[in-house]
Structure formats: structure tokens, C-alpha cells
C-alpha positions in Angstrom: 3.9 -14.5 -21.1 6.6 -11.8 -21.1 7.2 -9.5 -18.3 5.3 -5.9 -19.2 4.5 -6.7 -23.0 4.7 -3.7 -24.7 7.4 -1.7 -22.3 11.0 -3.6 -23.2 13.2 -5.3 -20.9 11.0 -3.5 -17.6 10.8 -5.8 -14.8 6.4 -5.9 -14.3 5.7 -5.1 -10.9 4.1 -8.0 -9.8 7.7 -9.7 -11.0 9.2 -7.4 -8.8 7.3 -8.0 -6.0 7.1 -11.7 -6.1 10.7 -11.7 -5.9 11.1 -9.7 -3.0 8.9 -11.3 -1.2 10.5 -14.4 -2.0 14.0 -12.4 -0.8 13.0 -10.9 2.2 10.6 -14.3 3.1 8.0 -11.7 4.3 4.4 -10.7 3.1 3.9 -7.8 5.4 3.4 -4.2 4.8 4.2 -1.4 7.4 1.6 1.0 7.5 2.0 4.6 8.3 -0.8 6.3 9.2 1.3 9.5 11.6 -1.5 11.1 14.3 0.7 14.1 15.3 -1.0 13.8 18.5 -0.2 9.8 18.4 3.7 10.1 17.7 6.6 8.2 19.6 8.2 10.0 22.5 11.4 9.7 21.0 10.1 11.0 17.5 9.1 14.0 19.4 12.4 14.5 21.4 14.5 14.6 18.3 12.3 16.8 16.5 12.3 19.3 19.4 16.4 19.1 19.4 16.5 19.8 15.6 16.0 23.6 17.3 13.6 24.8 15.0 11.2 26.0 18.1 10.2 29.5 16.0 9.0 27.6 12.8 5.4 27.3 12.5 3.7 24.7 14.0 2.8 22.4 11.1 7.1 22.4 10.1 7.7 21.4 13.7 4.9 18.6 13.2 5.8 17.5 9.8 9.8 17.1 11.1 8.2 14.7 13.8 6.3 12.9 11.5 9.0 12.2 9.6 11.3 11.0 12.2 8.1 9.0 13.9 8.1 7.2 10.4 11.8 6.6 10.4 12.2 5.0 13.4 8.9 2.9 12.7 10.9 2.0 9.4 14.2 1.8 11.0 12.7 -1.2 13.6 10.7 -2.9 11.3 12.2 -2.8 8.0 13.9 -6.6 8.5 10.3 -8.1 9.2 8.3 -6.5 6.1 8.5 -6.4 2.7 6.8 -2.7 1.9 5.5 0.3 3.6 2.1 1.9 3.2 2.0 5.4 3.7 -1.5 6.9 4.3 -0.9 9.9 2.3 -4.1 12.0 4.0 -2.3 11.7 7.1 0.8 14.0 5.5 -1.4 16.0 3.5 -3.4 17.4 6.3 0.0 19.1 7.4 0.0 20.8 4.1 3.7 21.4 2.2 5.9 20.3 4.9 3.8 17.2 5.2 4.7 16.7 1.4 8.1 16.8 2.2 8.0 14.5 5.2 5.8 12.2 2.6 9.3 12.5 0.5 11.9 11.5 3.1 9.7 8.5 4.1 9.6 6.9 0.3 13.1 8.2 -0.1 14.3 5.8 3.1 12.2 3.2 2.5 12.9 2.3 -1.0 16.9 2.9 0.9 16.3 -0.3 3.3 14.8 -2.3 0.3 11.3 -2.3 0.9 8.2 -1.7 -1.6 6.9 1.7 -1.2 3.0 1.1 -1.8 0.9 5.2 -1.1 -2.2 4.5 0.4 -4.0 7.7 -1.9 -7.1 5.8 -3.4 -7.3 8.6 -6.0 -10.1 8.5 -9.0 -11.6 10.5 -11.3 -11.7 11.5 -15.0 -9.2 10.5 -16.9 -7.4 14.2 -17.6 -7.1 13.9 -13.6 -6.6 10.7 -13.5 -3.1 10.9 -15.4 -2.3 14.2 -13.1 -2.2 12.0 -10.2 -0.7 9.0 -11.9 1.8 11.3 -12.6 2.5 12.8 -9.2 2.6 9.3 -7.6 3.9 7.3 -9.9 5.8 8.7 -12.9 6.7 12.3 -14.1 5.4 15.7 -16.0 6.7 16.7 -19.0 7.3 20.1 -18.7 9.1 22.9 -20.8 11.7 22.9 -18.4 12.6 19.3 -18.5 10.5 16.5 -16.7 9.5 16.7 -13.1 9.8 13.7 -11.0 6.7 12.9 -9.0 6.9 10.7 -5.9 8.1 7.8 -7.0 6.0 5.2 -5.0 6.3 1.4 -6.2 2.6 1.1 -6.7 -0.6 3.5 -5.0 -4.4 2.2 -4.5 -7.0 4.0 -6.8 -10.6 3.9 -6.2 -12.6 2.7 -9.6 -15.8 4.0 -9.0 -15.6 6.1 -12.1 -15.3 3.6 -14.2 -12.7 1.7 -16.3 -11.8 5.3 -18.3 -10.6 6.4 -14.5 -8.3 3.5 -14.2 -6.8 3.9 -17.6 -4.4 6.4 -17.2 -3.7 5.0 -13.8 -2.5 1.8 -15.5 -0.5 3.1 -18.5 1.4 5.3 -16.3 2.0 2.7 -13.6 3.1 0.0 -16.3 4.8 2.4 -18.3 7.8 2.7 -15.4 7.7 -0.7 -13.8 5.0 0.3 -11.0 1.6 -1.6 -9.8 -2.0 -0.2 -8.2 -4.3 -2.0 -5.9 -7.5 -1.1 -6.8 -10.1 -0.7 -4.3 -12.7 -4.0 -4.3 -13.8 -5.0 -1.1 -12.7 -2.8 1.6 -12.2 -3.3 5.4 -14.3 -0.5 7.1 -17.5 -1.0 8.5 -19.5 0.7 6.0 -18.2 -1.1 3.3 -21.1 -3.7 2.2 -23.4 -0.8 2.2 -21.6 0.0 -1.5 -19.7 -2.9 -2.2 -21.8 -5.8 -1.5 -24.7 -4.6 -3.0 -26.5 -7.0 -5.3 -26.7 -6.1 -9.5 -29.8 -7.0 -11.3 -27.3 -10.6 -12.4 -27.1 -11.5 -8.5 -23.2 -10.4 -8.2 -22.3 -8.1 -5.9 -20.7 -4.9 -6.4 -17.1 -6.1 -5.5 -17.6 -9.1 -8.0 -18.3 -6.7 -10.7 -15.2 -4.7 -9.3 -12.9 -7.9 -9.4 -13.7 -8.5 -12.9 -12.7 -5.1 -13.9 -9.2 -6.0 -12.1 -8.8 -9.0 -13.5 -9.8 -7.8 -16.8 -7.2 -4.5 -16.9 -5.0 -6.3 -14.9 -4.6 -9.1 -17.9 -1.5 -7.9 -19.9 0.3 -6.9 -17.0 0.7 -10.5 -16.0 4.4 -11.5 -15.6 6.1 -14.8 -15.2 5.4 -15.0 -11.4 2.1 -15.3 -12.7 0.8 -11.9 -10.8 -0.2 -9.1 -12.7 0.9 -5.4 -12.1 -2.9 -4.5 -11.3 -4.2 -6.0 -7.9 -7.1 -5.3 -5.1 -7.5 -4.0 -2.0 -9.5 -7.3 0.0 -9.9 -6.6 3.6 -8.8 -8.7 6.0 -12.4 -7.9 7.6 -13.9 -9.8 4.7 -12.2 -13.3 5.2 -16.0 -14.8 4.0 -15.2 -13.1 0.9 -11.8 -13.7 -0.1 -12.6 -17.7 -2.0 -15.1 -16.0 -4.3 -12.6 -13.0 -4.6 -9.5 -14.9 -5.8 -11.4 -17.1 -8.1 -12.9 -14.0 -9.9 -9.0 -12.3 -9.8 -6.8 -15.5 -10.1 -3.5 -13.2 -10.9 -4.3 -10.2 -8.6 -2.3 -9.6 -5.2 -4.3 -9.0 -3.2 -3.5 -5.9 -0.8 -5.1 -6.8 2.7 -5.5 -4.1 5.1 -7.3 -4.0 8.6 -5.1 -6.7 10.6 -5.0 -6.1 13.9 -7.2 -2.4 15.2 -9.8 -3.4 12.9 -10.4 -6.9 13.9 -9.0 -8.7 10.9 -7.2 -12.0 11.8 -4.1 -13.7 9.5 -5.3 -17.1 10.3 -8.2 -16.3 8.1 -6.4 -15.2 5.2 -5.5 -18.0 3.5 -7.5 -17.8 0.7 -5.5 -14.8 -0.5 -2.2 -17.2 -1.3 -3.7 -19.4 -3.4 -1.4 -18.1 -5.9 1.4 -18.3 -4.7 3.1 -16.7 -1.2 3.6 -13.0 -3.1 -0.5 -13.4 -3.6 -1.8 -11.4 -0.8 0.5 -8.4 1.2 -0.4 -8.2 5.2 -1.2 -4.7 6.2 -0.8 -3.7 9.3 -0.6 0.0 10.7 -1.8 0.6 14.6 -1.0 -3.3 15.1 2.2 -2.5 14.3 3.4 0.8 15.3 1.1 1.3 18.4 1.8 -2.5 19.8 3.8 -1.0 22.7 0.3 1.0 24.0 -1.0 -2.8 24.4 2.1 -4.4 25.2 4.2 -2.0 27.6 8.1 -1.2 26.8 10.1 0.9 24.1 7.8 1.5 20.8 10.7 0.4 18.4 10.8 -2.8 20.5 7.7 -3.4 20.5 7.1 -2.8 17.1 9.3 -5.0 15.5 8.3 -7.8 17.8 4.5 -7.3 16.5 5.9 -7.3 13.1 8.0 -10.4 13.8 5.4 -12.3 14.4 3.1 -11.2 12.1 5.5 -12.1 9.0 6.4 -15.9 10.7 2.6 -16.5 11.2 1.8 -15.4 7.3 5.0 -17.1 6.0 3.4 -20.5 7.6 0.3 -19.5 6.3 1.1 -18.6 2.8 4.0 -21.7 2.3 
């Protein structure tokens, strides 16, 4: 099947990504979920000698953010193959926190890696394309087109339906780009939703696989992994078999490793096609291993990541 039929000589995502996984011999993803209050000392030294001290308080934040991010990227980037960016977590500090959102993609996508923003947006499809847009493509304007983001792929939540998808995955194949819709998620609460039985006996999430699958179907490239995958927690290990089988060219996206209780060992279902099959999330694991393991954040950081990506490349091979 060609790469993206329909869109020319653009590389589909899921080609993209299966070969830089293949590169970089790594399946995990650095998440970035900045707490202000949460931010490495050094992250906060450097934005406090940037001498802005009259700006208001969410600029000198948002400059610490960014920097916190950059360093996290800056130690890890050699271990992981992409970044996840929980955008909430820069929105909350209003423009600036859009700009420090900017700098992180910008120097990311610099050192190689897969820029994936964590947004889950959904609705209508007039609102869906908006946000496509901002994250993933462009607005035409009368003034010429206006970049948005520029993220590699962003998660979207489908519970509007398959018209609420749609613009999500024209604009995303369109310019070379993936999603991750949401399936089976790795909070708490999510069986009270998502594992839910139909009147057919399926769950929720099955239902929500099939829709993957199904959009996800002429975005299949020759890796064999279409540019449509799924958010699977890694909380949900019982549920990954049933999962795969439903979305055989999905990659899975698998988030809660580590603060949330999800283990790698368990996570083998997720490769069973092929070692660009399922990406390794992890956020707190990652950037907050030196408050479990003592020393220098950066340090500590890219040891966590280390050997996270040797113990899923054993896994997954």
C-alpha cells in the first residue's frame, strides 16, 4: 500500500515514525508535564538571571518552564525517540505559556525527536479543523497562511463521534502528521466510561478501537502502521491483547509508566507489530527520578530514561 494515498510523495506518519524509532533504537517518549511549583533548581536559577525580575509573574514562570523543559530535553533527548508536551500545563500560564509551548517543539524537533501534544481536543467538526489547524497545520488567511504549532502528531478525544475525528485526520494526513486517539486510558476513573458494556457485550474502548482502526485504514504505510493510533494505558496491561487485535496497525501511545503504576514488562502486547508499535510514555518517572533517586535532576533523568528505552528495546525486539 502506498505511503499517504491521496497526498503525493508525503512520507505517512506512521512511516516516519517507524523509522526513527528504528534510528534512534528507542520507543520512549519524554513527557512534559511543567508544575511551576515542581521546576528544577537550575531551571529556576537561569530564569532568575535572564533579569526580567519586574515582568509579571506568569512571563517569569513561563521563561522557567521553558528552560525546565530544555534541560529535561537537553539530558534525555539521546534515550527517546519523542516528547509529549501536556499542553494544559502551558496553557494555564496563558500567552507566555504559548510561547514557552513554541520554544519546546521548536528544540525538540532541533535534537531529532517526535514532537507528539498531549491536547486530547474534540468537538464538532467546524472546531474540530480550528484546532487541527493550530496544532497541526495552518489558517488560511487574507494575509497569507498562518503557521500553527507544528507538532508531529496530537491525541484527540473521540467522544463526539467519527464527524469530530474527521477534520482531525484530513488535516493531520494532509501535512505528513499522526493522532492518538483516546481508547483506553490510564487514570483511575477510566473503566467507569471506557469499559462499559454495549448492548453486543463489547466494551466501550472495543467500540473505540474499531473506530481507529477503521479511520486509521488508508493512512496505513509500508511499515505497516497507520498514521491514526491510540492512547492504551500502560495501567491497562489486561487489556492491551484484545486491544491490538481489534487495532492491528495502530501504535499504540502508552502513557502512565512509572507515577501511575504502569510497568514495561507488561507491555508486550503493544509490539506485536513490530518495535515502532507501541511508544513508552513517561513524564514524573522521568523528569522527577532525582526526587526518588537523590543527585543532579539532569543526571538522574537521563539515567531513568536510559533504562527505560534498553528494557522496552529487549522487550519490543
Amino acid at each position: 500500500m502506498p505511503a499517504n494515498p491521496g497526498h503525493g510523495d508525503l512520507t505517512s506518519f506512521g512511516d516516519r515514525l517507524a523509522d526513527r524509532v528504528a534510528t534512534r533504537r528507542s520507543q520512549i517518549v519524554l513527557g512534559l508535564d511543567p508544575d511551576p511549583a515542581r521546576l528544577w533548581p537550575e531551571a529556576i536559577r537561569r530564569a532568575e538571571a535572564a533579569g526580567d525580575a519586574g515582568a509579571p509573574a506568569a512571563t517569569r514562570a513561563a521563561r522557567a518552564v521553558a528552560v525546565h523543559c530544555a534541560l529535561a530535553i537537553e539530558a534525555t533527548a539521546e534515550e527517546c525517540v519523542a516528547v509529549k508536551p501536556q499542553v494544559a500545563c502551558f496553557e494555564r500560564l496563558g500567552a507566555a505559556g504559548w510561547i514557552a509551548l513554541a520554544e519546546t517543539v521548536a528544540l525538540a524537533r532541533e535534537r531529532g525527536l517526535i514532537v507528539i501534544a498531549d491536547a486530547k481536543r474534540g468537538d464538532v467538526d467546524v472546531t474540530a479543523a480550528a484546532y487541527a489547524q493550530a496544532f497541526l497545520g495552518e489558517t488560511p488567511s487574507p494575509f497569507g497562511p498562518i503557521e500553527g504549532l507544528g507538532a508531529d502528531a496530537m491525541t484527540v478525544n473521540p467522544l463526539l463521534g467519527r464527524d469530530s475525528l474527521e477534520p482531525f485526520v484530513t488535516t493531520a494526513r494532509a501535512h505528513g502528521r499522526g493522532l492518538f486517539v483516546l481508547v483506553r486510558t490510564s487514570n483511575p476513573g477510566a473503566a467507569d466510561v471506557q469499559e462499559r458494556a454495549l448492548a453486543d457485550g463489547s466494551a466501550v474502548s472495543d467500540h473505540l478501537a474499531d473506530l481507529v482502526a477503521d479511520v486509521g485504514a488508508p493512512g496505513v504505510g509500508h511499515s505497516d502502521l497507520s498514521d491514526v493510533g491510540a492512547v492504551v494505558g500502560a495501567t491497562a496491561p489486561e487489556r492491551l491483547a484484545a486491544l491490538r487485535e481489534r487495532m492491528p496497525h495502530a501504535v499504540f501511545l502508552l502513557p502512565g509508566v512509572g507515577a501511575q503504576g504502569g510497568n514495561v514488562e507488561d507491555l508486550e502486547p503493544a509490539f506485536a507489530n513490530g518495535p515502532a508499535g507501541g511508544l513508552i510514555s513517561a513524564s514524573r518517572g522521568i523528569v522527577a527520578a532525582h526526587e526518588r533517586a537523590g543527585g543532579d535532576p539532569a543526571a538522574a533523568a537521563a539515567r531513568e530514561a536510559r533504562r527505560l528505552r534498553e528494557l522496552a528495546w529487549r522487550l519490543a525486539a
